[in-house]
C-alpha positions as CSV (number, residue, x, y, z in Angstrom):
1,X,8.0,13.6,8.2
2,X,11.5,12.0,8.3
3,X,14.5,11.7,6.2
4,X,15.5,8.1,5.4
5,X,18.4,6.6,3.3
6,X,17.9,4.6,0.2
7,X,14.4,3.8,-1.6
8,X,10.5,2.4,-0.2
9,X,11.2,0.5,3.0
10,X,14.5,1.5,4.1
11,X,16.1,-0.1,6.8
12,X,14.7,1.7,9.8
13,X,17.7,2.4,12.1
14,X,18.6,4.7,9.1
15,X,15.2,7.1,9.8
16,X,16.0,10.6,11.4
17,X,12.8,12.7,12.6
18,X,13.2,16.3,11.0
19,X,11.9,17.9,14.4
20,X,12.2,18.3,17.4
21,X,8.5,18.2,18.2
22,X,8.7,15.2,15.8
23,X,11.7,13.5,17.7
24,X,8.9,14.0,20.7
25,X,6.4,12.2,19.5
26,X,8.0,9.0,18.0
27,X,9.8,8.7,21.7
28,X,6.5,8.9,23.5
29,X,5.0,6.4,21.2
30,X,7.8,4.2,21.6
31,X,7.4,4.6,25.3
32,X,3.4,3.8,24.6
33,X,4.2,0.7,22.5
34,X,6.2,-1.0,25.0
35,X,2.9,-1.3,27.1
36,X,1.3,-3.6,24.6
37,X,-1.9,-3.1,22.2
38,X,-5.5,-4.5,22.8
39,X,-6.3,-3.9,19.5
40,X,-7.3,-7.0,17.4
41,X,-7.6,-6.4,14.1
42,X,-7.9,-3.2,11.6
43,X,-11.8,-4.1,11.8
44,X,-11.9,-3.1,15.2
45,X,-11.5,0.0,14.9
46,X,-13.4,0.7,11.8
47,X,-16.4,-0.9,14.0
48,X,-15.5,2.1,16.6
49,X,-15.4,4.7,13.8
50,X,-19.2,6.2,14.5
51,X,-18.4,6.7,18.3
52,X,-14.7,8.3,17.5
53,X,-16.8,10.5,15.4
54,X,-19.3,11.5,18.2
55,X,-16.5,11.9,20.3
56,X,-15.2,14.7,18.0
57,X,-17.9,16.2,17.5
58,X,-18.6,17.1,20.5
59,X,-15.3,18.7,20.9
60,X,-17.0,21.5,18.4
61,X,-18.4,23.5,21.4
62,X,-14.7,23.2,22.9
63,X,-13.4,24.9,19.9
64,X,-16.0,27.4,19.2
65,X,-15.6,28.6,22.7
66,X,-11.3,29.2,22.2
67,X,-12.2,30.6,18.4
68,X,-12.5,33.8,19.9
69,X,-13.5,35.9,16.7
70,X,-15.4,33.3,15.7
71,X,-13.7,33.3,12.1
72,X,-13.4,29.5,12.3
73,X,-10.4,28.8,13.3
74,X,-8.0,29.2,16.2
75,X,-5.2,31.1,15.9
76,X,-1.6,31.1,18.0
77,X,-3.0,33.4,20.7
78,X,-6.1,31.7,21.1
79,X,-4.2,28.4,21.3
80,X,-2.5,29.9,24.3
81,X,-5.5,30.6,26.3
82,X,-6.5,27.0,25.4
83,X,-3.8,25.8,26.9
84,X,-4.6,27.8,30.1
85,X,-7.8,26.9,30.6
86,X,-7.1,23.3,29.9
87,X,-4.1,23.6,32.4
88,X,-1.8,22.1,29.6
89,X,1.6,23.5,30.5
90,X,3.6,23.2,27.4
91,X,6.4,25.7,27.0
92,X,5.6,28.9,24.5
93,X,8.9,27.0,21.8
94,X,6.7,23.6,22.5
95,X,3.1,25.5,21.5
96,X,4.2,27.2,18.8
97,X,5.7,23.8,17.1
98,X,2.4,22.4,17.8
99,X,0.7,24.9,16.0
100,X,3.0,25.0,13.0
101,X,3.0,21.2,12.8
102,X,-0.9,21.3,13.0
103,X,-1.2,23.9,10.8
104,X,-0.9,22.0,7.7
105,X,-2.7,24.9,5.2
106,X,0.2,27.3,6.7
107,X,-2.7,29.9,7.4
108,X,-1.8,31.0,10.9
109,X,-5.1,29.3,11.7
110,X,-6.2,25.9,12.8
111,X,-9.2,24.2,11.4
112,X,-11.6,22.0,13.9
113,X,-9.9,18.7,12.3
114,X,-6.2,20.1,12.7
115,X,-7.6,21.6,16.1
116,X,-8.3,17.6,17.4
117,X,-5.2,16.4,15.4
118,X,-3.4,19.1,18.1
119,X,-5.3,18.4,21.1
120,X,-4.5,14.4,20.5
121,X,-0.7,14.9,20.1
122,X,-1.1,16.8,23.1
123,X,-2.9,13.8,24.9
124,X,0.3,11.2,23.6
125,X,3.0,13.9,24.7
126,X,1.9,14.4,28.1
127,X,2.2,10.8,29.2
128,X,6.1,11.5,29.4
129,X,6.8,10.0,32.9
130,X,9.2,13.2,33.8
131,X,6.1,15.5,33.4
132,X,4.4,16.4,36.5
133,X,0.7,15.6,36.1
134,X,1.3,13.1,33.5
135,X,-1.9,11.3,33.8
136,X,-3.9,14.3,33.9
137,X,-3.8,14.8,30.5
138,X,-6.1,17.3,28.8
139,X,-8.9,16.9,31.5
140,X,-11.9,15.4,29.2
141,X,-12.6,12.0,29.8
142,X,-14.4,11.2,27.3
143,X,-12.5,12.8,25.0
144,X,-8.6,10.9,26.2
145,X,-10.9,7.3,25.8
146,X,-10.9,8.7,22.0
147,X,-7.3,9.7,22.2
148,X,-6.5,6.3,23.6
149,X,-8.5,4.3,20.9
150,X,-6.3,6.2,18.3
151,X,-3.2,5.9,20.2
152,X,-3.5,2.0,20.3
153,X,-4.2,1.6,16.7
154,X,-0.9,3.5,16.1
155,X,0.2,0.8,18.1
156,X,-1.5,-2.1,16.5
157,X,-0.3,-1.1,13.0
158,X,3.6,-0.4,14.0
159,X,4.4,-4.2,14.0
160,X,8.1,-3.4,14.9
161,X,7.3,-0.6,17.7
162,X,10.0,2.1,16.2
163,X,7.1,5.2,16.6
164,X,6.5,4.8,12.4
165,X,4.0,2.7,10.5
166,X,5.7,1.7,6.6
167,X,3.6,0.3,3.8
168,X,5.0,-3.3,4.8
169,X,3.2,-3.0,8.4
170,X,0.2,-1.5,6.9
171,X,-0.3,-4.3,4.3
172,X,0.5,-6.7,6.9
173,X,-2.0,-5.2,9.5
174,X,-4.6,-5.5,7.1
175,X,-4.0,-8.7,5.6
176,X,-4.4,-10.1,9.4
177,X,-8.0,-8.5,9.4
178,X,-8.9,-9.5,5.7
179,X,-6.8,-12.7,5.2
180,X,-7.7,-14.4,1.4
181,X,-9.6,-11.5,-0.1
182,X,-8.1,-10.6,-2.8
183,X,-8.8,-6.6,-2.8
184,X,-6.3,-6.6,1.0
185,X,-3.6,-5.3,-0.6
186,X,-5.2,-2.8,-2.5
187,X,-7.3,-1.5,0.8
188,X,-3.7,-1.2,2.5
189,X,-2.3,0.4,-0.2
190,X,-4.9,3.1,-0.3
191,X,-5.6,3.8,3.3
192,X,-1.4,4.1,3.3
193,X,-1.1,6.3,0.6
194,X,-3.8,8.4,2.6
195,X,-1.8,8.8,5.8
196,X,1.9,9.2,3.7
197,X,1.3,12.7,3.1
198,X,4.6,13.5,1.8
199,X,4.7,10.4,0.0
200,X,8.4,9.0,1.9
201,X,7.1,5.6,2.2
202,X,6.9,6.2,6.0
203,X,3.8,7.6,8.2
204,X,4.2,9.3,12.1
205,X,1.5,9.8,14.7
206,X,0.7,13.1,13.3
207,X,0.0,12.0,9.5
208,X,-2.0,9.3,10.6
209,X,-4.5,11.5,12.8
210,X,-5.0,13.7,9.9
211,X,-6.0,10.3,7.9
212,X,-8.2,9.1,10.4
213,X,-9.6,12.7,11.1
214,X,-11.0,12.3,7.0
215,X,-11.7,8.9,7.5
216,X,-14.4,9.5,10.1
217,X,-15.8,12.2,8.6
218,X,-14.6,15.3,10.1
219,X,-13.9,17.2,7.0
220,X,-17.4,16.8,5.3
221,X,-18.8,17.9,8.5
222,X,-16.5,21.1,8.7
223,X,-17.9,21.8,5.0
224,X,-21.2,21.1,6.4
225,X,-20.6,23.9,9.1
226,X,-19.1,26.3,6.0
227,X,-22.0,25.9,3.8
């Protein structure tokens, strides 16, 4: 999800996004970060983790109803109508990177976990000041509380506030939760290897929703739906 020079924790100033839609995202979460974080701990949000699932879960009938064929999963034109409906104007180069960078299984299809990693990278880009109905958002409520709880975790785990979380911060953000147990650098390690999907020793917005999307349950429930 970046290139970086030299080995582990390179010096940041060195990291280059490999995207544009990428580039996006770490600038809007830089913009995010400089308006502070009310998260206290990495407990917090584990103690949240039941309601973020709710949350999801009942973003299913959402999904169902833009999953036109019902073959479960949402494709690039049925992403488009989403975006209609939702009155989410993103340009048709600015959707289709979406899509792409949500569709991790490169099957020309989104799956309801890559669906909410989508519609919450969605929820982060629009609150670019130039855009015109910035707060708006998505239009769910309930849903962009969710977003918001994720967003500020991202926030709360990016000690330096440069749109990345590294295995430093991670160990660090846990440490501050779990401070003298022995096992704290082993939990950090593992929920960090997690998110680092292409294993560059650095983790974006995007890698960490997918993490958090497993850690709450949503892929069980999607085999659930399957069975």
């Amino acid at each position: 999800m970046g290139g970086a020079m030299g080995k582990g924790d390179s010096p940041k100033k060195f990291w280059v996004a490999e995207t544009k839609l990428e580039a996006k995202m770490v600038e809007a979460m830089q913009r995010r970060e400089c308006q502070g974080c009310s998260m206290k701990s990495f407990n917090t949000i584990i103690l949240k983790f039941p309601k973020i699932d709710e949350s999801f879960r009942k973003c299913r009938a959402i999904f169902e109803q833009f999953d036109e064929d019902s073959n479960g999963t949402i494709d690039q034109e049925e992403l488009k109508k989403c975006f209609s409906k939702l009155e989410i104007s993103f340009s048709e180069e600015e959707t289709n990177d979406l899509f792409e960078a949500c569709d991790i299984n490169d099957d020309l299809g989104m799956k309801f976990s890559e669906f909410i990693v989508l519609l919450c990278l969605v929820y982060l880009l629009k609150d670019d000041p130039a855009a015109l109905h910035a707060k708006s958002r998505i239009g769910m409520p309930n849903l962009e509380a969710t977003f918001e709880t994720l967003v500020d975790t991202f926030v709360f785990l990016d000690k330096n506030k440069d749109g990345y979380v590294s295995k430093n911060e991670m160990v660090q953000a846990i440490n501050e939760t779990t401070s003298g147990e022995r096992s704290s650098g082993r939990i950090a390690m593992k929920r960090f290897e997690e998110m680092d999907w292409d294993k560059n020793g650095m983790v974006n917005f995007k890698e960490f929703l997918f993490a958090f999307t497993r850690w709450v349950g949503i892929d069980e429930f999607e085999d659930e739906e399957n069975a």
